[in-house]
N, C-alpha and C positions, 0 to 999 in steps of 0.2 A: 421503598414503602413496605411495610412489612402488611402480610397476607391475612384477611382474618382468621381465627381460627377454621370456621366450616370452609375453608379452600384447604388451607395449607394442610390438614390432618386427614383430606379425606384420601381414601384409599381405595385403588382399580386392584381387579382379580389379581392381575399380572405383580401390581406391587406390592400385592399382598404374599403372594407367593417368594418374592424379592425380599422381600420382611423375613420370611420366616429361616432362609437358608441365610441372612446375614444383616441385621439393624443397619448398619454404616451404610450397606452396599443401599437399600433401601433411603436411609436417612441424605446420600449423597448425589443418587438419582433424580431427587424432589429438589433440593438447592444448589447443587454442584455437576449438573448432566454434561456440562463443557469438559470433565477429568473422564468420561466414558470413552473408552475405545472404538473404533469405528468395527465394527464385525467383519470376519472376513470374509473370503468365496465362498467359503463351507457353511459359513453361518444364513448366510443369503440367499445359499441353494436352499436351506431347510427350509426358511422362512417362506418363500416364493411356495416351494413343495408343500408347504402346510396350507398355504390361502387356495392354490387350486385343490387339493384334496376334500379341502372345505365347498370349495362351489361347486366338484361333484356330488357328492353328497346330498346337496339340496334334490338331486335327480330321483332321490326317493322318496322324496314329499313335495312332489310339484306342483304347481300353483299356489306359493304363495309370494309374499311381498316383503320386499327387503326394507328393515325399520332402516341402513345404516345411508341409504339413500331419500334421506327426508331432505321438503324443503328448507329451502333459505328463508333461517330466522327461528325455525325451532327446532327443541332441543333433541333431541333422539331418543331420551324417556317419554318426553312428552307423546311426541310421534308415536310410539310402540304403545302406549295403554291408548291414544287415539285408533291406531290400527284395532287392537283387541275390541275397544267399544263398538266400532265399526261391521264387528263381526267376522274377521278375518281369524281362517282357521290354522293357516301355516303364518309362521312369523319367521322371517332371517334376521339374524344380528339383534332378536328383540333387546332392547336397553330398559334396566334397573337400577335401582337406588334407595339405600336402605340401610341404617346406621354409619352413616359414614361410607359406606361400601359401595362402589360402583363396579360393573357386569354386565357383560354384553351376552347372551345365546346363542349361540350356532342355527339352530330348528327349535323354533315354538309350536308345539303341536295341543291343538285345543280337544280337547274330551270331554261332549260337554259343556261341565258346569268345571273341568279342572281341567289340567295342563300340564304335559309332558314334555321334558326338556332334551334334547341330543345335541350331544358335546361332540364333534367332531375332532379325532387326533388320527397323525398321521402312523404313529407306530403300528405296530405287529399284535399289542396286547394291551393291558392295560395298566399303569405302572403307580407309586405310590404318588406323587406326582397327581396325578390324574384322577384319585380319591380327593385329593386335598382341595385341588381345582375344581371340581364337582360338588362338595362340604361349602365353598364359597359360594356356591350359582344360590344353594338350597338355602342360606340364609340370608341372601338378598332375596329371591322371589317370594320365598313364603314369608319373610319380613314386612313385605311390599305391599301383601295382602293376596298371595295367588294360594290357589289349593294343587296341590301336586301330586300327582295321580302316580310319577316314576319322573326319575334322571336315568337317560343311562348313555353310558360313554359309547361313540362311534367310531369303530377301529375298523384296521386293514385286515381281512382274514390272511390269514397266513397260510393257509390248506387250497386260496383261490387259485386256477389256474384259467388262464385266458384264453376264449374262446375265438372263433372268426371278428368278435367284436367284445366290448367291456359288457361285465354282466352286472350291471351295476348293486342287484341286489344283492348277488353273490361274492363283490368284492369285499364289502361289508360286514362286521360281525358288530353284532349289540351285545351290551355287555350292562345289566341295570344295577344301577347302586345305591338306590335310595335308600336302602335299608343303614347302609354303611354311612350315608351324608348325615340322616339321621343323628347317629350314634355320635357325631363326629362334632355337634352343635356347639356343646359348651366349649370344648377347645377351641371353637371357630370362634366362639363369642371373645373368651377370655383372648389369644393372641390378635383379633379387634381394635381390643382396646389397648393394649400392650402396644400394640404399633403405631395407633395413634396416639399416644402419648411419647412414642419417638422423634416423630413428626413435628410434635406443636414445644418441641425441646430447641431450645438457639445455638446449640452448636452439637453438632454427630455425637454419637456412642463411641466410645472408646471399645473396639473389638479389634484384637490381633487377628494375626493371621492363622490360619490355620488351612484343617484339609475340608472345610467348611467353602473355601476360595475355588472350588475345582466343582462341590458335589452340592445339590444334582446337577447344576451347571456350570458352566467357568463363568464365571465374573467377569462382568466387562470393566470393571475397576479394578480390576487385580493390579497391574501396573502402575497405579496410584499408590495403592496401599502396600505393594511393595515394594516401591521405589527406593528403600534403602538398605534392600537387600543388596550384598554385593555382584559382581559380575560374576565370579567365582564363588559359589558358597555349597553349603551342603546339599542344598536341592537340585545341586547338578552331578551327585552321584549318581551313576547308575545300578540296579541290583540292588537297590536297598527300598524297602517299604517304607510310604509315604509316611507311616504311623509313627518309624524310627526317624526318621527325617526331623518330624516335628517335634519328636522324643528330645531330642537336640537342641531343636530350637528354645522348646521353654526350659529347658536348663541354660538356657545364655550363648549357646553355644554356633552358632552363624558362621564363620569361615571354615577349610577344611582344616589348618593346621592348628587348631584349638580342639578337635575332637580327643576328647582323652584315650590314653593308650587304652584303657580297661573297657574302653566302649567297643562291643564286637561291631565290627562289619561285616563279617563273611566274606563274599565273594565281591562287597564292593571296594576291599582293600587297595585290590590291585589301582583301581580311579583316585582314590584318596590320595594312595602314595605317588603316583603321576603329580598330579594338583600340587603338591604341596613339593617337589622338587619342579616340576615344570618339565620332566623328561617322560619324554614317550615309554611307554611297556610297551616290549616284545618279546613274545617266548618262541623263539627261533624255533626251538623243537617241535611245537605247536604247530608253526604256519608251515614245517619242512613237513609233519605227518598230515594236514590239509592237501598240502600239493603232491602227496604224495596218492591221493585220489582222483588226480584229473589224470585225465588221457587227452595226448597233445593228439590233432589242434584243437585248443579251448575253444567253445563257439560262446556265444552270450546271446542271452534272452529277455525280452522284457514283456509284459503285455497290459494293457488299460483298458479298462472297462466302463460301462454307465448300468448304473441300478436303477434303475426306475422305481420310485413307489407306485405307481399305476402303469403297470406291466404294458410295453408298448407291442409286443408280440404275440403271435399263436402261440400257446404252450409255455410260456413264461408265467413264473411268479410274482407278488408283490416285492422286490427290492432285489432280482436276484441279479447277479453279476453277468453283465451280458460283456464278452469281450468283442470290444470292434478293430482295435489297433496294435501289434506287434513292430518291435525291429528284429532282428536275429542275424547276427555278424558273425565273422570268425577272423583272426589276424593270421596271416599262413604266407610265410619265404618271405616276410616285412612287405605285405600289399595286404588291406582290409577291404572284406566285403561283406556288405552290407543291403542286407532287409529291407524296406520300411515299407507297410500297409497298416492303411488306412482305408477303411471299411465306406461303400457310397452311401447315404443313408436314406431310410424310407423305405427300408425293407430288414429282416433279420439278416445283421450282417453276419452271423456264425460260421453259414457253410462257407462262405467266401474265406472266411477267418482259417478255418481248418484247410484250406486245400490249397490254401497260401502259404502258411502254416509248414505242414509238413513237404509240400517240395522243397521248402529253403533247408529242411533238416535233414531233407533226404540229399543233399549235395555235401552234407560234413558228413564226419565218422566221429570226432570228439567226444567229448564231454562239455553238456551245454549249463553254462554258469547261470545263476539266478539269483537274486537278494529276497530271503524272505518264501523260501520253495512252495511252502502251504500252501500259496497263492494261487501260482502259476500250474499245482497238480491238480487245487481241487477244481481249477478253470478246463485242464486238460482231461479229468475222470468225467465231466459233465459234458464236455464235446463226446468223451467215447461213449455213453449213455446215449447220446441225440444220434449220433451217426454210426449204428455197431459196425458197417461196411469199414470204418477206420481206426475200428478199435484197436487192429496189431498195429497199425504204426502208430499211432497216438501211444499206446504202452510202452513201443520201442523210444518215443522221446522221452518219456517220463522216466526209464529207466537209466538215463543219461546226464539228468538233470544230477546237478551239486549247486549247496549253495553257500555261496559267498558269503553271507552275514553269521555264518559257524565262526568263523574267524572271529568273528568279535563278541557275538553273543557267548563265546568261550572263555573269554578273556585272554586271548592269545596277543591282540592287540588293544592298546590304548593309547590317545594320545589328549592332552588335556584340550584341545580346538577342538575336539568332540563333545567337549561340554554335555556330557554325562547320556548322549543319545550315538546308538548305532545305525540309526536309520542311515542310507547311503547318499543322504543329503548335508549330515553332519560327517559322516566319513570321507567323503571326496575330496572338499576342497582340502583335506590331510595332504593329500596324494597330489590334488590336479588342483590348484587355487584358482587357477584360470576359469574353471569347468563349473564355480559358484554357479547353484541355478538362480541367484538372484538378478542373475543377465539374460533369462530366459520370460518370454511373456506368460507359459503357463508355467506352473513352478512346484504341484502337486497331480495327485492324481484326483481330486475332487473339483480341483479346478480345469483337467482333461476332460473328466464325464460331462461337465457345465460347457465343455468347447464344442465335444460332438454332440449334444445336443442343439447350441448354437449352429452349427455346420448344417443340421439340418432344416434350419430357420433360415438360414441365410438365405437373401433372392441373388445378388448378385456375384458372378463369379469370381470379381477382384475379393470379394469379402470369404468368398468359400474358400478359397486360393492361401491367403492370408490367412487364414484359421486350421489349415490341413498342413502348412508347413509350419506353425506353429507348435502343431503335436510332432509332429514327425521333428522338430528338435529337442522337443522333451524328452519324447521317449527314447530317441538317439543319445541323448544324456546320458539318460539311466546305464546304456547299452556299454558306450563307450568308457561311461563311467566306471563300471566292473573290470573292462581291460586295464585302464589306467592304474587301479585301485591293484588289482592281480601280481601289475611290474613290477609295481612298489614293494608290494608284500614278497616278492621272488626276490628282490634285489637284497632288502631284510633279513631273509633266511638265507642265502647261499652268499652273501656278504660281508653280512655281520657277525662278529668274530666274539662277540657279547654271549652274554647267556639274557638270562627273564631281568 
């Protein structure tokens, strides 16, 4: 049965925003939401991360009542102008409706004969994004019949730092935009109606693909709409800009071995020519001056972290990298030994971190391997800042570090099962196919941070148990994964009798 028009055309914040970075994705979400991707860890920590950031928040305008918890049988506009007539000065989740446009509020704050809106987000600042979603609230509410005294966005200060307890006003920064929501009307009005007139259309927009599919968010349809891209195509070169990628595409151009010769690549030739013969690049000489940097015994490092957007410790910021878990191995006379800490939680696990840390470093002499070194330094310059007592040996490891992903981010190596990414999750199974972390229960490092947070929820011990060896064979992966990855690449160079 087809929909009448005032259902099927109307339009919520969210898919108004969905509209504007792509018609299809919008137009496919309204009648085709069964072709949407299921979001993954990462997508589900944010979302979770954004609803409680939200119900702190409320701690700044306390006492009032949440519209999104109205009875059974009415509507949640209805309910939110009953609250309002009621005389109620804080509003949560108040609910609108107005030209087609439906809007939910974060904090309705009454002034007054007018009314002030706070948009709660979880970022650091405030992004364009977040003008556009604000330009929405203003022409539903003042549409509605409200008088609006400010909007202003509610972000995480990035300057906060945390005290014996959460400083709630302090975590906070207001940021008012009315001026800008203003300014921003008629474009709100005109794409309005632009998007409902997508809507009340019998069959989607015809919209390619493009880098429109990525920005400002990845599309949960992506895999729909490009379902007839190949396995192998040019969007799995690496070193090449997305802009030339698509430069390609609307010239016709989709597999690698149709790239015309006059087309520069640069430095993603070396992936091209892999792809299109099917043979590995190696530049022997490459990986022989690599190895010619380590000092035997090689040890290997890895470490994981959880960022908090609302800083769970003394002296921590909003989102900053707290490391709680390392492994740290070395292979020496064919016997491996091996690290692995895991932090107990419910307290800062840092100093533990650190003095765990450097005894396992203080028993090699090596050169300690790492994928990705930015990481693991700017993890280790921020222990030496909190604890100056370890600042010489925290420098002495730092000084020892080498990293692994040189090799490839060099283009020393390639092999086309790397499918145009270095990361050490597409490089392994090169080397170790066994070692897929798709046999593993966590499988990144965003779904590690979501495990030790877990770990600290857990009541009982078979469930902490279960979740503490879980990390500790991830990150054992990673660890392991570098040795394996190391052999291969030793065997390559002092083996192979090849040149690049």
């Amino acid at each position: 049965m087809t929909q009448p028009n005032s259902i099927r055309d109307r339009l919520s914040k969210s898919s108004y925003l969905r509209g504007l970075q792509c018609e299809k994705s919008l137009y496919l979400s309204r009648y085709r939401p069964e072709l949407r991707e299921e979001p993954d860890a990462d997508r589900v920590q944010v979302f979770k991360q954004g609803t409680n950031i939200g119900l702190l928040a409320r701690k700044l305008f306390p006492g009032g009542v949440a519209a999104d918890e109205k009875p059974d049988g009415i509507d949640q506009v209805e309910y939110t102008r009953q609250l309002m007539d009621a005389g109620h000065a804080v509003i949560y989740e108040a609910a609108f409706s107005h030209g087609g446009v439906y809007c939910a509020v974060d904090i309705l704050l009454r002034d007054g004969h007018e009314w002030e809106v706070f948009e709660v987000k979880s970022s650091l600042g405030v992004r364009e994004t977040h003008f556009i979603d604000a330009a929405v609230q203003y022409y539903v509410l003042s549409g509605a019949g409200l008088r609006l005294e400010d909007v202003c966005i509610v972000h995480l200060n990035a300057d906060y730092v945390r005290g014996e307890t959460i400083d709630v006003e302090q975590l906070f920064s207001f940021t008012a935009v009315l001026e800008e929501c203003v300014i921003r009307q008629e474009e709100v009005r005109d794409n309005v109606e632009r998007l409902r007139a997508v809507l009340r259309e019998p069959n989607p927009p015809i919209v390619k693909i493009g880098e429109h599919c990525a920005s400002p968010y990845q599309c949960d349809f992506k895999a729909h709409c490009w379902k007839d891209i190949p396995d192998v195509s040019i969007f799995d070169l690496p070193r090449l800009k997305s802009h030339r990628r698509f430069e390609l595409y609307e010239s016709g151009v989709v597999r690698i071995e149709d790239i015309p010769e006059d087309f520069p690549l640069g430095k993603a030739e070396i992936a091209a020519q892999a792809h299109r013969t099917g043979e590995t690049h190696v530049d022997v000489e490459g990986i022989r001056g690599f190895m010619s940097t380590l000092t035997e015994p090689v040890c290997y490092m890895d470490f994981e972290t959880v960022f908090p957007a609302v800083p769970w410790f003394k002296g921590t910021r909003p989102y900053q990298q707290i490391p709680f878990q390392f492994c740290f191995g070395r292979i020496e006379h064919g016997f491996a030994y091996w690290t692995d800490f895991v932090a107990s939680t419910g307290f800062d696990p840092r100093g533990a971190f650190i003095e765990n840390l450097l005894a396992a470093a203080e028993e090699s002499e090596g050169s300690i391997l790492v994928y990705n070194k930015a990481f693991e330094i700017a993890r280790l310059l921020e222990l030496a800042r909190l604890f100056p007592s370890e600042r010489r040996w925290v420098f002495a490891v730092i000084r020892r570090i080498r990293d692994l992903l040189d090799v490839f981010r060099s283009g020393f190596f390639y092999d086309p099962r790397m499918m145009g990414s270095n990361s050490i999750k597409s490089v392994l199974p090169v080397f170790a196919p066994e070692m897929s972390y798709a046999r593993l229960e966590i499988q990144d490092g965003g779904s590690a941070s979501a495990a030790y947070e877990a770990l600290g929820n857990a009541h009982y011990n078979d469930e902490r148990n279960t979740i503490r060896k879980a990390l500790i064979r991830y990150c054992r992966n990673d660890t392991e994964g570098m040795h394996r990855i190391l052999e291969g690449l030793k065997r390559l160079a002092f083996e192979n009798t090849g040149g690049k």
